[in-house]
ZAMARGU-4260 file (C-alpha; in steps of 0.2 Angstrom, whole numbers, plus 5000, padded with zeros to 4 digits):
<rodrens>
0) 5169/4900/4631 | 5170/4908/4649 | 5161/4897/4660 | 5153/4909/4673 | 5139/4895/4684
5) 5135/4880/4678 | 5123/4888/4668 | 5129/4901/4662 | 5144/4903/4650 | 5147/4916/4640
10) 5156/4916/4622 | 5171/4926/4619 | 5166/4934/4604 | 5151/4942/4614 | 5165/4953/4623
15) 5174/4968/4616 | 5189/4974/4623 | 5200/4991/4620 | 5215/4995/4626 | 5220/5011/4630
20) 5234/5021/4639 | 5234/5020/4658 | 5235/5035/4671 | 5246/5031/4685 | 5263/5020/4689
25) 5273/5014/4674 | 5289/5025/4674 | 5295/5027/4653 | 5279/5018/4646 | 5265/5026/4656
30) 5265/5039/4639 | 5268/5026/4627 | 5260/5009/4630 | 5242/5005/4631 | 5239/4994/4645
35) 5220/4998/4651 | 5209/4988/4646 | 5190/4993/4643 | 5178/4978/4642 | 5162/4978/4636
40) 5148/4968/4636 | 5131/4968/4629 | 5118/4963/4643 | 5103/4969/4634 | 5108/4957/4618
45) 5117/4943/4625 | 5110/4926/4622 | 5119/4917/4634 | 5109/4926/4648 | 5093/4921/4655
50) 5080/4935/4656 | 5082/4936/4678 | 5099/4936/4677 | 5100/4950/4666 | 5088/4961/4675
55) 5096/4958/4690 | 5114/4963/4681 | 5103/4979/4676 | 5103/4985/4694 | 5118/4978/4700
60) 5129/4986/4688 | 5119/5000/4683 | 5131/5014/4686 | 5144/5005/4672 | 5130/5001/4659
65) 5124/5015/4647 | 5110/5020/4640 | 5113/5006/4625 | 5113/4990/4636 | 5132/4988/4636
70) 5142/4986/4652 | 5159/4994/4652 | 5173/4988/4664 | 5188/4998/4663 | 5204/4990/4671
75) 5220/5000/4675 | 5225/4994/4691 | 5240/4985/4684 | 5256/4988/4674 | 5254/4975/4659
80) 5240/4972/4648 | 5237/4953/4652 | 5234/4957/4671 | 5222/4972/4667 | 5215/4960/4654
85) 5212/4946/4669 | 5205/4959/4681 | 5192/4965/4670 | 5185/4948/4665 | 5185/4943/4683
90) 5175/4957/4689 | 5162/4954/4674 | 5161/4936/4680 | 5160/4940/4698 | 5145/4951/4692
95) 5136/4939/4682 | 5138/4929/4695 | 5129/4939/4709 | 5116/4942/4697 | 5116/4923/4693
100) 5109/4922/4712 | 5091/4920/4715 | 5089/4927/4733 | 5077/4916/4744 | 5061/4926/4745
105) 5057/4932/4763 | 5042/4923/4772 | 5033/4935/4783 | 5034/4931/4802 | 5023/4934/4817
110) 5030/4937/4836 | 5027/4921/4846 | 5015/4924/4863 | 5031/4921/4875 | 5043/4937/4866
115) 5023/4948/4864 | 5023/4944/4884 | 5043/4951/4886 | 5041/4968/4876 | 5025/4970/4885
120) 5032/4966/4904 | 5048/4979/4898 | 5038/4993/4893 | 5030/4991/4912 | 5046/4992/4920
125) 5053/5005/4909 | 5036/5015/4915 | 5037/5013/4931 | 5056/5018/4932 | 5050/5036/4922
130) 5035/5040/4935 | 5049/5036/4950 | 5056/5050/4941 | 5042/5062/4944 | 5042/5078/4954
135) 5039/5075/4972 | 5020/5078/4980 | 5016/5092/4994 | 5016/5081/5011 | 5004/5086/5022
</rodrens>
């Protein structure tokens, strides 16, 4: 079990992970060891999420979930297998866990009389510093 919140922790079994071969730095084995990891999860399917926190994973993450429901993080940022391996499973935790978090819902505000009475006196001053600008009348 990975436990992601309190309340949340998710089996291992729901996880899928493949390795595959990495692009970048590794000198010799870059061609012949598989050390990327692809993880995969199943957001639309996975019990151990409630039914907010999955639709906010939907949005947070939906540029790495497919048309199927399944999240796909691919992890190549290091040399060996283990670390990729840790990187991917922290990244799915960190998602979970932003999507775990209920935002505080906004409470509308009015102005107060006092900051009403300070935009209003501004927009005065401002006014009369434009009509000082003003093209200068005929004397006579």
């Amino acid at each position: 079990m990975i436990q992601i919140t309190p309340e949340i922790a998710i089996d291992e079994s729901e996880l899928q992970q493949d390795f595959v071969r990495s692009s970048g730095p590794g000198g010799q084995n870059v061609n012949k060891v598989s050390t990327a990891v692809e993880l995969r999860f199943d957001v639309l399917h996975s019990p151990s999420l409630t039914e907010e926190t999955r639709r906010r994973l939907m949005v947070i993450a939906k540029s790495h979930i497919g048309e199927n429901g399944i999240l796909v993080i691919e992890a190549r940022r290091f040399r060996t297998q283990l670390a990729n391996r840790q990187d991917a499973l922290s990244r799915l935790v960190e998602l979970i866990r932003q999507a775990a978090y209920k935002p505080k819902p906004r409470k509308a505000t009015k102005p107060t009389k006092a900051s009403k009475e300070r935009r209003l006196d501004f927009k005065r001053h401002r006014s009369g510093a434009k009509k000082m600008r003003g093209q200068v009348g005929e004397e006579e």
